[in-house]
Backbone bond lengths (Angstrom), bond angles and torsions (degrees), N, CA, C in turn:
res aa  C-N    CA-C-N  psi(-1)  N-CA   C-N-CA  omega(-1)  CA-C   N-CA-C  phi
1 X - - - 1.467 - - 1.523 109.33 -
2 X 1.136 105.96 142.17 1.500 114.31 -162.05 1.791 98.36 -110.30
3 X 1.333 131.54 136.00 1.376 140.18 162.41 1.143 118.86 -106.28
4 X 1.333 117.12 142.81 1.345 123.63 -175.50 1.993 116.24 -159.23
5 X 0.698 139.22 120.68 1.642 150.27 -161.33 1.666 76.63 -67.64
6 X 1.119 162.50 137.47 1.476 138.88 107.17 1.124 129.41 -84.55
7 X 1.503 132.98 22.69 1.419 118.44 -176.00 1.573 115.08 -177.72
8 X 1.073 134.94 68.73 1.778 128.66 -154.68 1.213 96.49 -81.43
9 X 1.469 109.53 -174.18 1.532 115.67 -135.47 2.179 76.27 -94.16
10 X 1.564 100.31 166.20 1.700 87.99 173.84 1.428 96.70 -119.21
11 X 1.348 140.21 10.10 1.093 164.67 -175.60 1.269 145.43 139.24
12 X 1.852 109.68 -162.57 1.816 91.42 166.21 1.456 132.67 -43.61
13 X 1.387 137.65 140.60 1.336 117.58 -169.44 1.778 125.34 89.92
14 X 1.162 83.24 4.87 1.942 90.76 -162.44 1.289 107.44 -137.16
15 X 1.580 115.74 123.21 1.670 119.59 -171.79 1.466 98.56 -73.10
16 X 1.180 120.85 179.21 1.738 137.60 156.66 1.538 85.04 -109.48
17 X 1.175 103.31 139.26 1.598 117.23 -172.55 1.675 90.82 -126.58
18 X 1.273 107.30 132.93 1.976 114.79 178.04 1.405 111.95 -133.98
19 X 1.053 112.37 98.64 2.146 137.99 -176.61 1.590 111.19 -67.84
20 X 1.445 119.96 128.95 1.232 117.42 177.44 1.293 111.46 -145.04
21 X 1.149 103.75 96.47 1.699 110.57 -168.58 1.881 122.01 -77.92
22 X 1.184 100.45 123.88 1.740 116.18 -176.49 1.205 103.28 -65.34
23 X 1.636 147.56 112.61 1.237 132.90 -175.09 1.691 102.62 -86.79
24 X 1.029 126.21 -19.58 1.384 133.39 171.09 1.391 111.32 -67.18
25 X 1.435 150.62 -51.54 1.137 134.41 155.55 1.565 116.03 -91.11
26 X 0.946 139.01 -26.91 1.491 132.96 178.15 1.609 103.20 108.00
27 X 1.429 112.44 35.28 1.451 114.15 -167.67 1.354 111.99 -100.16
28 X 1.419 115.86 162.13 1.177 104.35 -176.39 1.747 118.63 -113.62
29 X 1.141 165.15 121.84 1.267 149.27 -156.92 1.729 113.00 -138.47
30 X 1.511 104.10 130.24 1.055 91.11 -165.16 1.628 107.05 -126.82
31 X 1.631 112.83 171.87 1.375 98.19 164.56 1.187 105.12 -163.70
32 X 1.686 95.74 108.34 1.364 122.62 173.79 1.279 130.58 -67.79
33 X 1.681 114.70 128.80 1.452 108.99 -175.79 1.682 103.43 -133.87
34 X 1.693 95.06 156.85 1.686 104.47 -176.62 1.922 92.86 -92.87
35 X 1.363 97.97 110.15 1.983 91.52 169.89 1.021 113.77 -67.32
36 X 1.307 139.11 6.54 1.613 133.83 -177.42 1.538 98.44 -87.23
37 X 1.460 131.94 -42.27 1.016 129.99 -173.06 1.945 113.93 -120.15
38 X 1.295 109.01 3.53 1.278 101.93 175.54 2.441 109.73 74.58
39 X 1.283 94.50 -4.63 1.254 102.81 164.10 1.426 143.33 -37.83
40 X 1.305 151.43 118.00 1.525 118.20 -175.21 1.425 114.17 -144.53
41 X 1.428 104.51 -175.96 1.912 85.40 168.86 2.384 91.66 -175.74
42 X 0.819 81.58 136.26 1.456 109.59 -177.33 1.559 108.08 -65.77
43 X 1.391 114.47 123.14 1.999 104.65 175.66 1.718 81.85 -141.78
44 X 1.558 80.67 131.51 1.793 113.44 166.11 1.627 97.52 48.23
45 X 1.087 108.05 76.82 1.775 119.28 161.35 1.368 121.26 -81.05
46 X 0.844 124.04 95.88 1.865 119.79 173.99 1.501 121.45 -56.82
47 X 1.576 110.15 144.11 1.371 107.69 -164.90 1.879 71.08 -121.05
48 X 1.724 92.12 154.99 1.622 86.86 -176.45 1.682 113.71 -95.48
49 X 1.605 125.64 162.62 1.255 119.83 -169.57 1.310 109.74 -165.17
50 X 1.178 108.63 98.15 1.318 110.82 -175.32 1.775 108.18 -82.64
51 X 1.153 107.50 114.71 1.598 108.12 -170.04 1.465 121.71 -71.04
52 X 1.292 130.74 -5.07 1.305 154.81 -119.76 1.887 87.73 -130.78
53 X 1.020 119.04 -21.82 1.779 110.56 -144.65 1.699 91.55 -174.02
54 X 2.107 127.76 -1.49 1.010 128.09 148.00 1.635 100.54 51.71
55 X 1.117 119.12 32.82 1.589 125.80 138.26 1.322 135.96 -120.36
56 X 1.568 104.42 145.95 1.216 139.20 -165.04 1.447 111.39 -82.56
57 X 1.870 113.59 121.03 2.136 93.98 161.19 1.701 87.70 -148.46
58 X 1.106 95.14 151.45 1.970 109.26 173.79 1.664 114.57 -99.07
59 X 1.562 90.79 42.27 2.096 90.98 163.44 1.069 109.77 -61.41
60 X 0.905 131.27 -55.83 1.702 143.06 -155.81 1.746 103.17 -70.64
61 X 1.061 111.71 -48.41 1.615 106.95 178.82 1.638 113.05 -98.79
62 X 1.219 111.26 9.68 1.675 109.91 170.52 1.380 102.60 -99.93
63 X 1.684 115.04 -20.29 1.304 127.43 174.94 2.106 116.20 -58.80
64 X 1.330 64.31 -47.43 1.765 77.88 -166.86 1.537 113.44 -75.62
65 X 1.768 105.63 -33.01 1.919 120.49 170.03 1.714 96.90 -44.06
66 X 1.669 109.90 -49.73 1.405 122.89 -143.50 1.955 110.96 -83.31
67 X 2.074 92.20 -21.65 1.702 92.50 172.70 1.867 97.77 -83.13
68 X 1.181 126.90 -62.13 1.626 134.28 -176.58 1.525 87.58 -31.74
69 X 1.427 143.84 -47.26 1.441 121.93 -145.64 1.810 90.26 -99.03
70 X 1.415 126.12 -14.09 1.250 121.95 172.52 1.373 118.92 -91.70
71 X 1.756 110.18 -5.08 1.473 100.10 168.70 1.306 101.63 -105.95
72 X 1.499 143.18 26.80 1.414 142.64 -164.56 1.148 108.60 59.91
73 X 1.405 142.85 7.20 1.443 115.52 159.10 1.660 125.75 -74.45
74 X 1.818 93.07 154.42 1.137 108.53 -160.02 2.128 89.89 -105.65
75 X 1.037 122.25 125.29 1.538 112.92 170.82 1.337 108.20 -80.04
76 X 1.567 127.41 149.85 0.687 114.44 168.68 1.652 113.05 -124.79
77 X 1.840 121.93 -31.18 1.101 116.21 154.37 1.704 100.82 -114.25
78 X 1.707 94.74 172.45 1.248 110.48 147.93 1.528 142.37 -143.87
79 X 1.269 101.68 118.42 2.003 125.23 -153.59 1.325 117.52 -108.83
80 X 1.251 78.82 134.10 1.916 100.43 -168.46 1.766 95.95 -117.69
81 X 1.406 109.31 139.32 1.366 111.65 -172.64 1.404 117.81 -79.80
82 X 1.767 97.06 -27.83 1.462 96.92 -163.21 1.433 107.89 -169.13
83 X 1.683 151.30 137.59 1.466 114.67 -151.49 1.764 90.48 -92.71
84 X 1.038 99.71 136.20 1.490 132.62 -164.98 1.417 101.55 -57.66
85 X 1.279 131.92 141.66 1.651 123.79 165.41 1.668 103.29 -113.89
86 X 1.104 143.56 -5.78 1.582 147.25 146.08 1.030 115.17 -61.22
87 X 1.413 133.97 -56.15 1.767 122.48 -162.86 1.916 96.52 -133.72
88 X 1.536 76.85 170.02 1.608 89.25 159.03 1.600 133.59 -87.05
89 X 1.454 115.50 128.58 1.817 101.41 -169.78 1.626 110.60 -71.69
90 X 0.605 108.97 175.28 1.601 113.13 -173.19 1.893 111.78 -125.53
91 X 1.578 99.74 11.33 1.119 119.83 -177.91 1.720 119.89 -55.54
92 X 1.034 122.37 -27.44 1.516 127.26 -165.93 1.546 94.12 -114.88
93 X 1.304 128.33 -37.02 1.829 122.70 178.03 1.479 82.24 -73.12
94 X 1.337 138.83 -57.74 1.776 98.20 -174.58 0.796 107.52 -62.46
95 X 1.758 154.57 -73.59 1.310 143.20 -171.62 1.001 108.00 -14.30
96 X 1.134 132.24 -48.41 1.818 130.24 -157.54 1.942 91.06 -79.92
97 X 1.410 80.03 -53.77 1.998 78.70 -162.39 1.798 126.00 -62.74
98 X 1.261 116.62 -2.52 1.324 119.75 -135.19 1.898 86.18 -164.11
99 X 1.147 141.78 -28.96 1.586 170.95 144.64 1.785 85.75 78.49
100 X 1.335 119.98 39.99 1.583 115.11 167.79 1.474 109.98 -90.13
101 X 1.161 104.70 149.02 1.731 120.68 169.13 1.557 123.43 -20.40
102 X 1.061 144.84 135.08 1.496 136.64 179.20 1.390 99.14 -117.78
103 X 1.158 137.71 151.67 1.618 155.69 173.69 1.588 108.11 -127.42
104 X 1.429 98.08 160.57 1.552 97.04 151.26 2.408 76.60 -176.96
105 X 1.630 101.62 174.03 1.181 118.81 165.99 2.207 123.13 -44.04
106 X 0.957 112.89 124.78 1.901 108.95 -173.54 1.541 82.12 -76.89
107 X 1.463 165.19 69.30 0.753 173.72 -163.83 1.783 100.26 -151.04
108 X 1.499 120.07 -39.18 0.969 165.48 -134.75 1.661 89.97 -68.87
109 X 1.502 103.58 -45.71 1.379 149.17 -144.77 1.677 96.24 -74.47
110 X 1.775 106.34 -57.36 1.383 112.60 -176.93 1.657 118.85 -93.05
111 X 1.290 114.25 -21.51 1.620 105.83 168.78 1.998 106.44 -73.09
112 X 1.459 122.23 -18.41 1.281 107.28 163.81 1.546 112.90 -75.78
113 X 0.878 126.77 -25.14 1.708 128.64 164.78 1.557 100.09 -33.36
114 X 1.528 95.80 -81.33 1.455 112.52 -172.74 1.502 107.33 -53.34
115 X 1.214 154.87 -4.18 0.935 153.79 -143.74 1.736 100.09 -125.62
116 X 1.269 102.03 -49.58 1.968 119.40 -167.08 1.684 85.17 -58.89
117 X 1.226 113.25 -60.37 1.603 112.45 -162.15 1.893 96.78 -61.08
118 X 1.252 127.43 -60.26 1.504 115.94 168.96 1.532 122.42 -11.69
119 X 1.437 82.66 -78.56 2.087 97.05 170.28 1.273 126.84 -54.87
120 X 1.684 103.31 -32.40 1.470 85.85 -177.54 1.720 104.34 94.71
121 X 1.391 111.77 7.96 1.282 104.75 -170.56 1.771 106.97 -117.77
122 X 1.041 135.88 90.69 1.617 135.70 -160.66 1.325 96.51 -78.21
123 X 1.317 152.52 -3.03 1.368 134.35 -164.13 1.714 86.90 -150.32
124 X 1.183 126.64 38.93 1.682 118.59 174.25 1.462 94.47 -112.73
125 X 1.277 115.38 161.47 1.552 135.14 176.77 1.162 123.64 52.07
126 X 1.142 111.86 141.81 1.934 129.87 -151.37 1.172 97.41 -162.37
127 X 1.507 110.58 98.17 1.434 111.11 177.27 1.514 123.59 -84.54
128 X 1.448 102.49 -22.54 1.259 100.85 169.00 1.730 110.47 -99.68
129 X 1.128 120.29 32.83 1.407 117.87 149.54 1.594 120.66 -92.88
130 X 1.236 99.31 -39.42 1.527 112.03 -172.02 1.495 114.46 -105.26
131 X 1.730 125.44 -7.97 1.746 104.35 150.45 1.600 94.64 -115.40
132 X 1.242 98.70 163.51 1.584 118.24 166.56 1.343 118.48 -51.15
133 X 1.532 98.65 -56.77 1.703 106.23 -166.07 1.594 99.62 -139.21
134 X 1.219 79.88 128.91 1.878 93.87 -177.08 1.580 95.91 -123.87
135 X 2.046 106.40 103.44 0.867 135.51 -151.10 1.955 100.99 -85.43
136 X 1.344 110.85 138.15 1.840 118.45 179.50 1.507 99.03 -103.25
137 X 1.358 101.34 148.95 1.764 104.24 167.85 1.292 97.19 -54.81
138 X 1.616 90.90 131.76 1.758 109.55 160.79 1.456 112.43 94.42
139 X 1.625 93.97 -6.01 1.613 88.78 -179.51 2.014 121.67 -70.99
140 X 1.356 114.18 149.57 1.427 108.18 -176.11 1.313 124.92 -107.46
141 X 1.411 143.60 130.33 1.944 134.24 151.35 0.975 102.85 -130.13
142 X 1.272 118.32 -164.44 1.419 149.10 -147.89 1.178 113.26 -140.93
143 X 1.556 116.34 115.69 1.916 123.40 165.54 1.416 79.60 -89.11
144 X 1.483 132.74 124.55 1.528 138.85 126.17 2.037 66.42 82.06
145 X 1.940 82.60 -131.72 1.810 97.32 -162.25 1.326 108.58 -92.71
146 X 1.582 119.12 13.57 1.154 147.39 -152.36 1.843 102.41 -83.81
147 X 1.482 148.02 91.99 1.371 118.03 168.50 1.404 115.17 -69.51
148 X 1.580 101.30 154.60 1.352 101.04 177.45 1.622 106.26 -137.11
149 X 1.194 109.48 124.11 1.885 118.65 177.08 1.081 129.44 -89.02
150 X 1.102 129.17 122.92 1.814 120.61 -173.45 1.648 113.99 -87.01
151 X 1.230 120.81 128.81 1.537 112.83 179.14 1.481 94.01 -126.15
152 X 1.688 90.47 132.27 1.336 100.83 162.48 1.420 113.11 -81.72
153 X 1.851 107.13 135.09 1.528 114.35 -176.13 1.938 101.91 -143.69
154 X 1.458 97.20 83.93 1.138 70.22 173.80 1.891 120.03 -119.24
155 X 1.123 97.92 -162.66 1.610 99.15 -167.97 1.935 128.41 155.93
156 X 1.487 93.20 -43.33 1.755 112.88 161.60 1.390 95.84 -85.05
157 X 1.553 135.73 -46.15 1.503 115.28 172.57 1.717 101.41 -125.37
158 X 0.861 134.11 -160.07 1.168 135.03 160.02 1.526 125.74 -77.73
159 X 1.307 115.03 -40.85 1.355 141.37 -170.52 1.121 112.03 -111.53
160 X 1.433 129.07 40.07 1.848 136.66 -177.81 1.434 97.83 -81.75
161 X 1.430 123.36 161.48 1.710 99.41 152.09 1.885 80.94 -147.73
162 X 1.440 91.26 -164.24 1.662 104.06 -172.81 1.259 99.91 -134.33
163 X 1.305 117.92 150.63 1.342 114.14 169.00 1.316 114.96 -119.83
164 X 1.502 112.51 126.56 2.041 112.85 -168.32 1.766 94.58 -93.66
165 X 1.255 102.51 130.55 2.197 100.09 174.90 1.045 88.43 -130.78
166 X 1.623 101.05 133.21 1.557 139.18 161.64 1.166 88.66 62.30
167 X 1.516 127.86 -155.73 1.456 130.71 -178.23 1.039 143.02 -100.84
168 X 1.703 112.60 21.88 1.388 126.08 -160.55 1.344 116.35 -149.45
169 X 1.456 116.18 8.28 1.346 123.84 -162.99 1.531 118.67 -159.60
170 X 1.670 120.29 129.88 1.421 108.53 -160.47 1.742 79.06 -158.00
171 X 1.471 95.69 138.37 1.627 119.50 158.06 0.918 128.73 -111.51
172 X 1.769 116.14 120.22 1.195 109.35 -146.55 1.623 97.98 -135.52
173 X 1.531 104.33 16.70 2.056 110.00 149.23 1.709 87.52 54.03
174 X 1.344 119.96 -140.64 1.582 117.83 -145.59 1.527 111.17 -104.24
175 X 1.120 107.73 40.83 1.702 112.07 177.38 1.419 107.48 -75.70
176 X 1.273 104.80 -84.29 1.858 146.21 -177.84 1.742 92.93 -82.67
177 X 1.404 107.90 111.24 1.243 112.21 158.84 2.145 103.74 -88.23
178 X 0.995 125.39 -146.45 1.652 134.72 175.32 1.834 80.88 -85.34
179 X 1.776 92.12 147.83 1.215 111.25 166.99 1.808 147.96 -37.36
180 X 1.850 84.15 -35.46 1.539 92.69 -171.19 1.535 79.67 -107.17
181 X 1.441 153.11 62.84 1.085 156.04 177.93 1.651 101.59 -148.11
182 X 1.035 107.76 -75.31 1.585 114.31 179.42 1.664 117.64 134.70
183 X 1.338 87.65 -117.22 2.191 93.67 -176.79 1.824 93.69 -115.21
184 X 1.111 115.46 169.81 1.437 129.99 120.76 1.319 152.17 -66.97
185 X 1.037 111.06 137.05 2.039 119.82 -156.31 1.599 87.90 -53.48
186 X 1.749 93.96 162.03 1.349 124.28 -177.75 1.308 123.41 -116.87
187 X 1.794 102.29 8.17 2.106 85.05 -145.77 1.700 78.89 -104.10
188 X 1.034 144.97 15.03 1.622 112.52 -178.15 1.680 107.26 -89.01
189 X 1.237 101.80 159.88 1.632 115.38 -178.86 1.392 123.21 -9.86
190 X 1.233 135.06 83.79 1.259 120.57 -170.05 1.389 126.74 102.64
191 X 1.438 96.76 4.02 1.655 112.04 175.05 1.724 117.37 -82.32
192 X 1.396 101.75 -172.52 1.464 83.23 178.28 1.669 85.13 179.13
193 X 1.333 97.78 116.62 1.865 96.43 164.80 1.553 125.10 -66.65
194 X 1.604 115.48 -40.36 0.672 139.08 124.32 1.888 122.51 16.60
195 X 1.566 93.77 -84.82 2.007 104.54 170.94 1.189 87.73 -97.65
196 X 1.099 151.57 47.30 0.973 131.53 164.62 1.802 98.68 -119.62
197 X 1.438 137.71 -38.72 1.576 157.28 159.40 1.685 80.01 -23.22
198 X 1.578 90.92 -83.93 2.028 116.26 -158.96 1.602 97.69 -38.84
199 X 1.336 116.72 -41.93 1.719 96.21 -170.97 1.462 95.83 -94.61
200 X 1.246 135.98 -32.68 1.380 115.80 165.06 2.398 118.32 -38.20
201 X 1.426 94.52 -48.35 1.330 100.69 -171.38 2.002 101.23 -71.79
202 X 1.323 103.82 -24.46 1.146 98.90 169.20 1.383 122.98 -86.89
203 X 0.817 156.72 -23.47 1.659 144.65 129.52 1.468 126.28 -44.77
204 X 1.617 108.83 -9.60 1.380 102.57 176.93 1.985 96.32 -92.74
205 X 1.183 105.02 8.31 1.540 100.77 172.87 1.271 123.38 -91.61
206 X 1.456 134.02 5.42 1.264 173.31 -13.73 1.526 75.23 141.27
207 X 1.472 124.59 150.19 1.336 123.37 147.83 1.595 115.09 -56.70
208 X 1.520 121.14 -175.75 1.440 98.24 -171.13 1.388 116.76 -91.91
209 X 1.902 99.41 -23.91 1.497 112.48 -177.80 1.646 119.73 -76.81
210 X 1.487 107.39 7.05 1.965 115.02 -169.04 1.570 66.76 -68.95
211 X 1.834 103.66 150.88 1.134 144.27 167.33 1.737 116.16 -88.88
212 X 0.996 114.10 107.47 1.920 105.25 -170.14 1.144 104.05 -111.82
213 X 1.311 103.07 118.69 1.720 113.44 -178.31 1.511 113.52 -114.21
214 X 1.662 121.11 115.77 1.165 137.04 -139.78 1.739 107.15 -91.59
215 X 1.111 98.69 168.20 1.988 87.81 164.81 1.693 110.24 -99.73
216 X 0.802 114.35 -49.06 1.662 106.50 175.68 1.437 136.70 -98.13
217 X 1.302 135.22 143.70 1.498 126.12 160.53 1.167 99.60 -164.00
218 X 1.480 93.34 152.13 1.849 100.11 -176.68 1.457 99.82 -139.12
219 X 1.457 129.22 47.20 1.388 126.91 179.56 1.625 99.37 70.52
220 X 1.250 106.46 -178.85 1.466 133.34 -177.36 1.425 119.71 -156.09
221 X 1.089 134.24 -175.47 1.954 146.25 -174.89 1.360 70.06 -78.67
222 X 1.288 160.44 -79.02 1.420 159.97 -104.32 2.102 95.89 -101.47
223 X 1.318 123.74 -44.29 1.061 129.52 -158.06 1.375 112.07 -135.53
224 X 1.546 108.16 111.22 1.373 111.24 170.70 1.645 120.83 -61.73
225 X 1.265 111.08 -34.57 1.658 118.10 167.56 1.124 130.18 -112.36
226 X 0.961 127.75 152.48 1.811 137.80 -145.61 1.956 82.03 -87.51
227 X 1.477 91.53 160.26 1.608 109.89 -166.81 1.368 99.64 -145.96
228 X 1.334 134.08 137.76 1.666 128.68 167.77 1.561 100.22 -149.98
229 X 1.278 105.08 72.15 1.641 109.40 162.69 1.591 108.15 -151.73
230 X 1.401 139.58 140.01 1.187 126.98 169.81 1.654 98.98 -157.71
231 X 1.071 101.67 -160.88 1.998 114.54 -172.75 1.515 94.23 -141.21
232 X 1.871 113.17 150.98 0.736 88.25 142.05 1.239 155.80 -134.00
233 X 1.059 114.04 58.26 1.638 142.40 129.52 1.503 124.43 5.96
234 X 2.069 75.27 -81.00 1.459 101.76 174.00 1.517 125.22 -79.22
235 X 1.236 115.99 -22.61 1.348 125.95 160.63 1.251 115.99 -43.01
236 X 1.415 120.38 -68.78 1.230 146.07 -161.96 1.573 106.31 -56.97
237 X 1.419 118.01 -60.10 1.565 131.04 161.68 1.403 125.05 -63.14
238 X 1.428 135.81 -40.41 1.519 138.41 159.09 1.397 124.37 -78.56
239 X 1.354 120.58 -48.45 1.375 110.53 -158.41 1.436 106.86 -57.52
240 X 1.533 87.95 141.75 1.936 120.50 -179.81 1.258 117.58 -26.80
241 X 1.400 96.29 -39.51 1.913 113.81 -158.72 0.802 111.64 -107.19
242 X 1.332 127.42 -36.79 2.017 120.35 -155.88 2.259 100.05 -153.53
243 X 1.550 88.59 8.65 1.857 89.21 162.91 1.651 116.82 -69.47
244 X 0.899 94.72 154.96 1.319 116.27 167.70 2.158 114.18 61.27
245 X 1.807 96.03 27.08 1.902 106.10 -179.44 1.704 115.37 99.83
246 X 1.509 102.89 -2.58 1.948 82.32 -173.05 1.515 99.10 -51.42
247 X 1.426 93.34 147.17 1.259 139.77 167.15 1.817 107.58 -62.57
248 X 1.339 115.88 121.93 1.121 136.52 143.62 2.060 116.76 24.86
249 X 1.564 82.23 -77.39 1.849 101.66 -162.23 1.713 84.87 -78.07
250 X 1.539 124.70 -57.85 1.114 114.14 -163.35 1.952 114.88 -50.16
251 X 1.710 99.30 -33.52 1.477 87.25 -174.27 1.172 110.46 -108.67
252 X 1.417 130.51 12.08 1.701 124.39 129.51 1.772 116.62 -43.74
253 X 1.029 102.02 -69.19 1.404 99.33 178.60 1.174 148.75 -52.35
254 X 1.506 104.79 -31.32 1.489 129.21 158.45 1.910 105.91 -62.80
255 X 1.317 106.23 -58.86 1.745 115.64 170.17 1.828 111.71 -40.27
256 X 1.257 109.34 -47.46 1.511 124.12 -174.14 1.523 105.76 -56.54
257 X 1.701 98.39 -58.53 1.359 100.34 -177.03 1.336 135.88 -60.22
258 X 1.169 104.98 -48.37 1.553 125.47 174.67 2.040 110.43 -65.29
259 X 1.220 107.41 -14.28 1.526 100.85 173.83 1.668 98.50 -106.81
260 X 0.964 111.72 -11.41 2.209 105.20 167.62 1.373 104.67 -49.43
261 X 1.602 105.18 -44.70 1.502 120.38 165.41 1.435 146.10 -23.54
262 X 1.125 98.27 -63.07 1.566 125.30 168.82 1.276 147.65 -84.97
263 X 1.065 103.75 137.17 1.865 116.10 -155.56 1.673 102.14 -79.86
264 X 1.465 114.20 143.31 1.578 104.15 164.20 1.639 130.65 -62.32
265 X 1.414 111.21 135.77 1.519 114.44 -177.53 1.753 93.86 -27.51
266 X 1.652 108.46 164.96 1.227 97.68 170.24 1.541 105.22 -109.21
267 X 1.627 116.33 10.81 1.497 106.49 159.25 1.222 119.40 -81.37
268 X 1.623 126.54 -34.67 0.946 150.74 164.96 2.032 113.36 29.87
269 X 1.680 95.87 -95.00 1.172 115.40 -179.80 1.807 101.99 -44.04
270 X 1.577 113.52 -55.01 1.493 120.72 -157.30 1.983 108.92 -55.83
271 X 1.707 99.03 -58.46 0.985 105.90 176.37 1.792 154.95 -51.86
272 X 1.472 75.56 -31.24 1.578 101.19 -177.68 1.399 97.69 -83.25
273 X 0.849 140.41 -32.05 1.576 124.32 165.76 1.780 121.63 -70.01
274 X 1.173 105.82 -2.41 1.353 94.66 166.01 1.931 91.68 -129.60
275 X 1.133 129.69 -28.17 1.537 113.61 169.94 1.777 126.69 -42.04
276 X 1.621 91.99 -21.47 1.541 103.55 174.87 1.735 113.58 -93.90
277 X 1.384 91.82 -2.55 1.881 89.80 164.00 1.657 101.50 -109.86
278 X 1.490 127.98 45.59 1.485 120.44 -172.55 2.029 116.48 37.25
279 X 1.488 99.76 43.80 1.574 122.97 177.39 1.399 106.89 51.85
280 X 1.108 99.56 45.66 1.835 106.75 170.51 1.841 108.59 -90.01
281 X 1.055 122.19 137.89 0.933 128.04 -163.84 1.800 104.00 -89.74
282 X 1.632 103.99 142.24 1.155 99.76 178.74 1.735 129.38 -61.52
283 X 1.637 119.19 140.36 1.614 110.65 -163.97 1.212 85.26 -62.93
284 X 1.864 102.27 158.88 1.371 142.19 150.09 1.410 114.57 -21.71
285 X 1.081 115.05 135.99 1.714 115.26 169.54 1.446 95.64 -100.58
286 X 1.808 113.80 -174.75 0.961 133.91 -151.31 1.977 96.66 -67.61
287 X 1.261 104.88 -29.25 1.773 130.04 -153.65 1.887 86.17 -72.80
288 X 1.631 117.02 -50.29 0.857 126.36 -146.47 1.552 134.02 117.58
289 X 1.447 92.94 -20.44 1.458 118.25 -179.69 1.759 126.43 -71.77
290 X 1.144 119.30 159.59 1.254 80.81 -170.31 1.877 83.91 -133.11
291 X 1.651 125.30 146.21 1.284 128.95 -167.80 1.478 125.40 -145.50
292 X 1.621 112.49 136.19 1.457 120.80 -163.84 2.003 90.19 -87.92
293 X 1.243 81.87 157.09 1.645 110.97 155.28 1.392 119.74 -118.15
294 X 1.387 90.00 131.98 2.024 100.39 -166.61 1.435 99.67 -127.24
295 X 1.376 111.00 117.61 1.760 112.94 -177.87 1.651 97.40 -68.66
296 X 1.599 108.46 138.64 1.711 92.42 160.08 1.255 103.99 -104.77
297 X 1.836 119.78 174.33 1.033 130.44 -153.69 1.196 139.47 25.78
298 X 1.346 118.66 9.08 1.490 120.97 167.64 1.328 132.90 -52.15
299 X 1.394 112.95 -29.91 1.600 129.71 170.67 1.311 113.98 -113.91
């Protein structure tokens, strides 16, 4: 896991935002704090998973518990944008470790719908058992003195949202990849290129200087190292896909095409069955063991 400061606070009103990139999925994790009060709160933490050998370890987020508690931050939530189909969340091992609040979108609610029939499982996932607060567009709290707004954005899932803090800073998980990159794919269950334009155009309504800090990057022809900070400003004028006004149909279609393309994450199947329990691992069987269900040929 890679650390990196990307973004300090620019004043009153303004988080210090701190980036920690998963080199195993290309994720991005952050943990935002209000410096007025030393406040903080965790978005999209990766739990690690090697898919290969279907084990689980929390380096990566005992790492990140262990920098926040060496710079004096205090967490206060921890938020997941959307349940992830690349990695595992690390949402419920903090709960346990740290016993603060977990969030994610009440949207949360209908991609496990779609999900039970996948598996095959009619009575699996309870979203409101396993996060605290299953957040509505428009809903409001507080990092420290920090406000924070929930926008529904969806399009990579149905039920994504973003979260805007204080007045200069918004995470907006798999919309907006980096500029000379473009968007994130649309086609999994419940996606939609489609909502996916509208919440792009809706974060570009953003003042121009809000700071948008993405969930993925893996470099580009342009960049030997991965980058997750932009404006959007710069969004609005560079990005690949939808800079400089495309129109609607043109960047559906371009979105359509380019995901005919693409292969499923290869955590994909594993994760999402426990990302929809806030990455709680399935109970013990009789053995002690504990075991996924993987539809074949479904995709």
């Amino acid at each position: 896991m890679t650390y990196s400061s990307t973004s300090p606070s620019t004043g009153l009103g303004s988080p210090e935002v701190f980036g920690f990139y998963d080199d195993d999925t290309g994720s991005i994790q952050y943990l935002v704090a209000d410096p007025e009060t030393a406040k903080a709160a965790l978005v999209d933490v990766v739990l690690g998973f090697d898919p290969e050998s279907a084990a689980t370890h929390s380096a990566g987020a005992d790492a990140i518990l262990s920098f926040a508690s060496s710079e004096g931050f205090e967490i206060e939530w921890i938020l997941d944008t959307h349940p992830h189909a690349d990695h595992l969340m690390a949402s419920s091992v903090l709960k346990d470790r740290i016993g603060k609040p977990n969030a994610i979108g009440e949207k949360v609610k209908e991609i496990a719908e779609l999900w039970r029939d996948y598996y095959n499982m009619p009575d699996a996932f309870d979203p409101a058992r396993d996060f605290d607060r299953l957040f509505a567009d428009g809903d409001e709290f507080q990092i420290g003195n920090l406000p924070v707004r929930v926008m529904l954005t969806p399009g990579h899932t149905l039920g994504s949202i973003t979260y805007v803090v204080g007045d200069d800073a918004a995470f907006v998980h798999d919309t907006f990849m980096q500029p000379d990159v473009g968007t994130s794919r649309a086609d999994f269950p419940g996606g939609s290129a489609g909502e996916l334009y509208d919440s792009l155009q809706a974060i570009l309504s953003l003042p121009d200087r809000t700071r948008l800090f993405i969930g993925h990057d893996y470099g580009s022809d342009f960049r030997e190292t991965p980058d997750w900070v932009s404006t959007v400003a710069e969004q609005r004028r560079h990005n690949a896909h939808i800079g400089g006004g495309v129109a609607k149909a043109e960047y559906v279609k371009t979105r359509e095409d380019r995901d005919k393309t693409l292969a499923l994450p290869d955590r994909m199947l594993h994760v999402l069955q426990m990302n929809l329990r806030a990455g709680r691992l399935p109970e013990p069987e009789s053995d002690d063991n504990r075991y996924l269900k993987i539809p074949l040929n479904r995709f």
